[in-house]
VEXLUM-500490 format. One record per residue (C-alpha): x, y, z. Coordinates in steps of 0.001 Angstrom, whole numbers, plus 500000, padded with zeros to 6 digits. Layout:
// VEXLUM-500490
XYZ...
This chain:
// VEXLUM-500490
568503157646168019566935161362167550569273161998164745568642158872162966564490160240163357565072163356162333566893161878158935564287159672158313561229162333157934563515164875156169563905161946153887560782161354153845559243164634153370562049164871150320560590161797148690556820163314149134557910166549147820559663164327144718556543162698144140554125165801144078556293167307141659556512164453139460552825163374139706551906167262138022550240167433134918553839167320132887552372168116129299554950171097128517553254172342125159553249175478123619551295176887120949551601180564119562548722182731117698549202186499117041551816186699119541549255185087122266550998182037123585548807179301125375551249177206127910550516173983129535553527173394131795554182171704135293557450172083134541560752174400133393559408176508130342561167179418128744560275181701125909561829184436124235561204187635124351562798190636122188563960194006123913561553196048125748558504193788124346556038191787126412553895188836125349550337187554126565550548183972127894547563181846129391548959179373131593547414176098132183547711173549135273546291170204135642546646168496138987546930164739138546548185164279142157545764162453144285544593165277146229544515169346146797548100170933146263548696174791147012549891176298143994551957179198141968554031180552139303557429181574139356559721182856136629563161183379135847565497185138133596567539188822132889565796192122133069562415189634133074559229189884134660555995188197134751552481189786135913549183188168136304546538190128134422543063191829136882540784189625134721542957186105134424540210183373134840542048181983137855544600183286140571548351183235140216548254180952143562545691179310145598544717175473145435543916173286142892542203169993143152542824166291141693542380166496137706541289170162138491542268172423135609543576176187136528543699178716133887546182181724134057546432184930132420549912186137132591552178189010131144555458188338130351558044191558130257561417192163129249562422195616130680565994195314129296567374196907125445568421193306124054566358190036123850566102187994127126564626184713127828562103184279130764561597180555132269558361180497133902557663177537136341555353175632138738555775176252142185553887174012144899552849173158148442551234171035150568547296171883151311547478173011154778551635172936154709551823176944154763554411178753151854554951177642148522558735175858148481559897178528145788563611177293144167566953179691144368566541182103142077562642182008140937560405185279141761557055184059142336553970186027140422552287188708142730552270191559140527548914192912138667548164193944135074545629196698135528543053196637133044541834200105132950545071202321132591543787206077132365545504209095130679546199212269132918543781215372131927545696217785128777547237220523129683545193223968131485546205226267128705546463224362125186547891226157121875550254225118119014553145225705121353551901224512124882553804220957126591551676218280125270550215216370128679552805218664130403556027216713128974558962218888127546557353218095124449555585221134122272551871219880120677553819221618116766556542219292117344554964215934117388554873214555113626553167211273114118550924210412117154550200206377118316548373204628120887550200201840121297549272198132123081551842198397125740553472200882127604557504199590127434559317202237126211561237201189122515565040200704122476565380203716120294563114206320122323564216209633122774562667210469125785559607208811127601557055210162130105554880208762133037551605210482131682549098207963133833545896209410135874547591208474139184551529208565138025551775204545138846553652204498135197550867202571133759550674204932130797553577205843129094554443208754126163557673208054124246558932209727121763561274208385118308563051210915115678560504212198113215561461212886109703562506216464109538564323218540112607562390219184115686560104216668114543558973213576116787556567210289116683555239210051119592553527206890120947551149206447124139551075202989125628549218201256128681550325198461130964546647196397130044547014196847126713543927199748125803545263203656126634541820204735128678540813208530127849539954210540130703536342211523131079536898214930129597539302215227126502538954218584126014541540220248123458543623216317123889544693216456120468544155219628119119546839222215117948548981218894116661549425221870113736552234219206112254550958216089112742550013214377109459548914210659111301546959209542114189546806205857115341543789205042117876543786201940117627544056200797121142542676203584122810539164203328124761536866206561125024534177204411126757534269206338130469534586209502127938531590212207128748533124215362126858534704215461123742535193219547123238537322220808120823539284217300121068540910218024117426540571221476117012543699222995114690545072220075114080545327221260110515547896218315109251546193215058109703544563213937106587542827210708107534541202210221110896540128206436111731537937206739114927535642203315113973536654202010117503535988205201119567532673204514122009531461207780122247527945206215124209528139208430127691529591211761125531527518214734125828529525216867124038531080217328120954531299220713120221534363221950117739535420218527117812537227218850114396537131222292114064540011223814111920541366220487110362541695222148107545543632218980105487541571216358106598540052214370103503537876211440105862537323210521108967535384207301109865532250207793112714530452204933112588531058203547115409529923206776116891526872206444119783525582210430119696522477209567121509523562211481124584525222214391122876523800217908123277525936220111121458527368219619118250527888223073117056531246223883115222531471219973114978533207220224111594533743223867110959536630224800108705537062221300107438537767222798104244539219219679102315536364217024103567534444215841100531532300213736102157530890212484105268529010209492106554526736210659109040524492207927108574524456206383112115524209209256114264521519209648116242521170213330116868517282213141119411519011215103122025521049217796120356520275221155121015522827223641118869523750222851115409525410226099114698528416226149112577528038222526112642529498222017108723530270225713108172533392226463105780533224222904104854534537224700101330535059221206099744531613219351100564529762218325097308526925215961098927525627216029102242522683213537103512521280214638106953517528212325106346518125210379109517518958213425111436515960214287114216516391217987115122513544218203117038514844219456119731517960221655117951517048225937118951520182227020116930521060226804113182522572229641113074525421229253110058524567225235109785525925225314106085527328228493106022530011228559103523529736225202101671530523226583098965530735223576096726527493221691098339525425220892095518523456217971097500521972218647100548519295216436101977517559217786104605513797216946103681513161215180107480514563217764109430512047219328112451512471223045113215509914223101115010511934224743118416514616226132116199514720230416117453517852231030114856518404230309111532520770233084110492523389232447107376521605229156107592522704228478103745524766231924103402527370231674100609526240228069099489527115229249096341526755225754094238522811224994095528520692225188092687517638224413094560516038224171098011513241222225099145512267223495102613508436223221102175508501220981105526510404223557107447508322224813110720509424228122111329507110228938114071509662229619116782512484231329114836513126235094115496516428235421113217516576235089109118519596237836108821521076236507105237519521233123105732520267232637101811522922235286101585525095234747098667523455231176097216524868232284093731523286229614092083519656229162093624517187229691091219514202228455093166513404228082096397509908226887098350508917228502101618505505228169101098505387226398104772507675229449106494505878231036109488507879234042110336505691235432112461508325235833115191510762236935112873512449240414114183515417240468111480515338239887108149518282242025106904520508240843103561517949237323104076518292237470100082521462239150099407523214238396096760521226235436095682522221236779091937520052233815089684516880233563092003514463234460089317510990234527091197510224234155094755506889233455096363506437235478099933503097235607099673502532233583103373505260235691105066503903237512108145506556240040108625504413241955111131507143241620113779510058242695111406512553245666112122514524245622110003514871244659106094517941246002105142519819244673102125516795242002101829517359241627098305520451243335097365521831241858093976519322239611093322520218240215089689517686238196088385514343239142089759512400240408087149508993241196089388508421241071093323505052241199094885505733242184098705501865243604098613501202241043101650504307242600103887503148244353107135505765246635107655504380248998110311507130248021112809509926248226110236512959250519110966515452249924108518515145249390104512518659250480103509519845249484099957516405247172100775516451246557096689519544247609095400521182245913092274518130244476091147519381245075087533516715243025086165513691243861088357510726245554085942508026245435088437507724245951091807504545246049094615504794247064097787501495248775097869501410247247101687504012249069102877503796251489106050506811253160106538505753255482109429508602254463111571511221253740108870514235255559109777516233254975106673515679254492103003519264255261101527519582253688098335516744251812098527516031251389094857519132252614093672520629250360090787517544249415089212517851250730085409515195248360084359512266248959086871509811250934085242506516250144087735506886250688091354503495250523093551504054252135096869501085253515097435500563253320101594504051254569102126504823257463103594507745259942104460507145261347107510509002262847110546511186259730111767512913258955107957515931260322108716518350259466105770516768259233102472519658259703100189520468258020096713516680256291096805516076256251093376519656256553091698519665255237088040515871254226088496514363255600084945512671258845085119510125258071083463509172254821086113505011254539086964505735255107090833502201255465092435501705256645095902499416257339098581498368261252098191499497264587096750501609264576099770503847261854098878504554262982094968504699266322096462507470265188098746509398262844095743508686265865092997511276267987095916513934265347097061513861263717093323512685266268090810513731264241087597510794261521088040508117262284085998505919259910086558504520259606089930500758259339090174498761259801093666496012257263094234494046259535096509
């Protein structure tokens, strides 16, 4: 009699089992999209997937059983696996009501080197009936995609021939460089490594055959589909001295704080696409391309800079960039601009109008070195905190003109060669320049060879050491009135006017020189300056070196000067003038 009881519920609970399986939403569609599959199964479903390749499916369930059911997925197959993704709308398991809709994001993985087939599956249970009744040879879903898959920190000590990430592989080696949307090694990898924050193998570096000998493509994939930078990415890619391509596609910079020197000497790459980087919590970017010598563009604008303090050497030595979108940076908080575009040889147009540099102390050598910049728009800039502005536009040697009459100078204590080499500036307006905390003013004109007339008149050079070289080889000044310039703390005026071949007329009738030290050749070169006024200088104890003053200067030059002491002192130390005239 037991037995026959026993029979009848197994039976029984066979037939219920039956019917909850068969009363499941039995729809068993599929419809692909850019490799996203959506699947609406109850029951056996299989899909193929190609070697070591992995495919995004959103699984639907529909109860149409009269009642709660406990719920999960299972799959089957070779060298197959199946993982639910962090952020899937629903759980791999749990319960699901009558006409209750369930909604699961799943990742389906071959691990093996040729195509496989994975059969994915409904597995149920009762409510309150305890485990899920899981077939022979079906794994149920437990496994997690992790969404945020983070790259370990570069190497301590980066150069052209350190371990890139600390794999075998050398940073001059690696010919191509690609974040990839998954981390499953390729069929034809040479090598892969586990370079992951926390080693879990949720970031992998593999590496193909490049085109030449000891050359390699290297790609960097993540288990959730986006490779997450680490907060600092200091040096990451720079010294890549080979690599000619860089694919960032999928990675995410958005927990990224400091971006120094991130592609410093990679001198190969040619076209950088960052549009997708999220640069909003970086506070750093200095020498962030600095050295990519070969690189033609490079797309910023997705670029948030609101946070970033220091941008100097951003783009130094970009020697081949022609031109650069800057339009959508936002540069309130930056503090040192230095180097920022220096050696940026190949420049021809540069518009800086949005840029707010009120708060910016250093310009030392902003445009130093542009030497084909013929465009520069800087009419909105704020200098009002700026202490250094030395080489500012040294050896800018295609500007024709500079407008700086907004410039507020107020603060800045450095002008050594400011202008320095500007070959081609024939005018420029400092009419708003306050240099009364101006120390240094040494070769702040050299070699600015077409500047025909300059306007000083409003300089306040009352704190000014030293002028050396001021206006060395500025070929074509034909008159200079300095008769404004306090001088009376002025050490140094070495070759202060040398190779002024065209200069006629000079007054300095200003001029203290009581604690100049040195006047060597400070005239020297000048066959066409026939009127010099320098009539409150003097030559006293401290002028130590004196030498060469007036070489070439015409003998017969009006030089007046302060007293029978001073022509006294020239008629000795430069016996073939002829001319000098004492005012008192």
């Amino acid at each position: 009699m037991k037995k026959k009881v026993v029979i009848v519920l197994i039976i029984v609970i066979l037939v219920l089992i039956g019917f909850l399986y068969q009363t499941f939403a039995m729809s068993n569609t599929i419809t692909e999209e850019n490799d996203t599959y959506v699947v609406n199964v109850s029951d056996n479903t299989s899909i193929e997937l190609p070697a070591r390749t992995s495919k995004k499916v959103y699984y639907k369930l529909t109860n149409t059983n009269n009642g709660v059911v406990r719920y999960g997925i299972g799959y089957s197959g070779t060298n197959v696996e199946a993982k639910v993704y962090e952020d899937s709308v629903d759980s791999e398991t749990g319960l699901i009501d009558y006409m209750e809709n369930k909604f699961i994001k799943l990742k389906l993985i071959n691990n093996g080197t040729t195509s496989s087939t994975i059969t994915l599956s409904t597995v149920l249970g009762y409510e309150n009936g305890g485990d899920l009744i899981v077939p022979s040879g079906v794994t149920l879903v437990k496994n997690k995609v992790k969404l945020v898959n983070t790259l370990k920190n570069a190497e301590s000590s980066v150069s052209a021939t350190s371990n890139f990430l600390d794999t075998s592989l050398v940073r001059n080696t690696i010919e191509t460089l690609t974040i990839a949307n998954d981390n499953l090694v390729s069929v034809d990898a040479l090598g892969s490594f586990d370079v992951s924050k926390n080693n879990d193998g949720t970031v992998m570096l593999w590496y193909t055959k490049g085109t030449g000998d000891n050359l390699y493509n290297v790609y960097i994939g993540a288990e959730g589909g986006k490779v997450y930078a680490p907060m600092g990415t200091y040096r990451y890619f720079s010294y890549l001295t080979n690599t000619v391509s860089m694919n960032f596609t999928y990675f995410d910079t958005s927990n990224t704080t400091y971006m120094g020197e991130m592609f410093k000497k990679s001198e190969s790459v040619v076209n950088l696409d960052l549009s997708m980087f999220d640069t909003s919590k970086v506070t750093a970017m200095e020498q962030l391309f600095n050295g990519c010598t070969k690189l033609t563009s490079v797309d910023l604008s997705s670029f948030n800079t609101s946070r970033v303090s220091y941008m100097n050497y951003m783009f130094n030595g970009c020697s081949s960039l022609k031109g650069i979108n800057l339009s959508s940076f936002d540069t309130s908080n930056v503090k040192d601009m230095k180097y920022m575009f220096a050696n940026c040889t190949s420049l021809k147009s540069l518009d800086l109008s949005n840029f707010n540099t009120a708060k910016v102390t250093d310009m030392q050598r902003l445009f130093r070195y542009c030497t084909s910049l013929v465009g520069l728009n800087i009419g909105n800039f704020n200098t009002s905190n700026v202490t250094n502005m030395e080489e500012m536009f040294s050896h800018c040697e295609s500007l024709t003109g500079l407008d700086l009459s907004t410039f507020n100078t107020s603060n800045v204590a450095n002008m050594n060669g400011m202008f320095a080499s500007c070959y081609k500036l024939t005018c420029i307006d400092l009419s708003s320049f306050n240099t009364s905390k101006i120390t240094s003013m040494y070769h702040m004109f050299f070699d600015c060879n077409s500047l025909e007339n300059i306007d000083l008149s409003n300089f306040d050079t009352s704190n000014v050491t030293s002028m050396n070289g001021m206006f060395v080889k500025c070929y074509a000044l034909k008159e200079l009135d300095l008769s404004n310039f306090n001088t009376s703390k002025a050490t140094d005026m070495l070759n202060m006017f040398q190779y002024c071949t065209s200069l006629t007329k000079l007054n300095i009738s200003s001029f203290d020189t009581s604690n100049v030290t040195n006047m060597n050749s400070m005239f020297s070169y000048n066959s066409k300056l026939t009127y010099i006024d320098m009539r409150n200088m003097t030559f006293g104890s401290n002028l130590l070196y004196a030498n060469s003053m007036f070489y070439t200067v015409p003998n017969n030059a009006t030089i007046y000067v302060k007293s029978n002491t001073e022509k006294t002192w020239l008629n000795t130390n430069y016996s073939s003038l002829t001319n000098v005239i004492a005012v008192s």
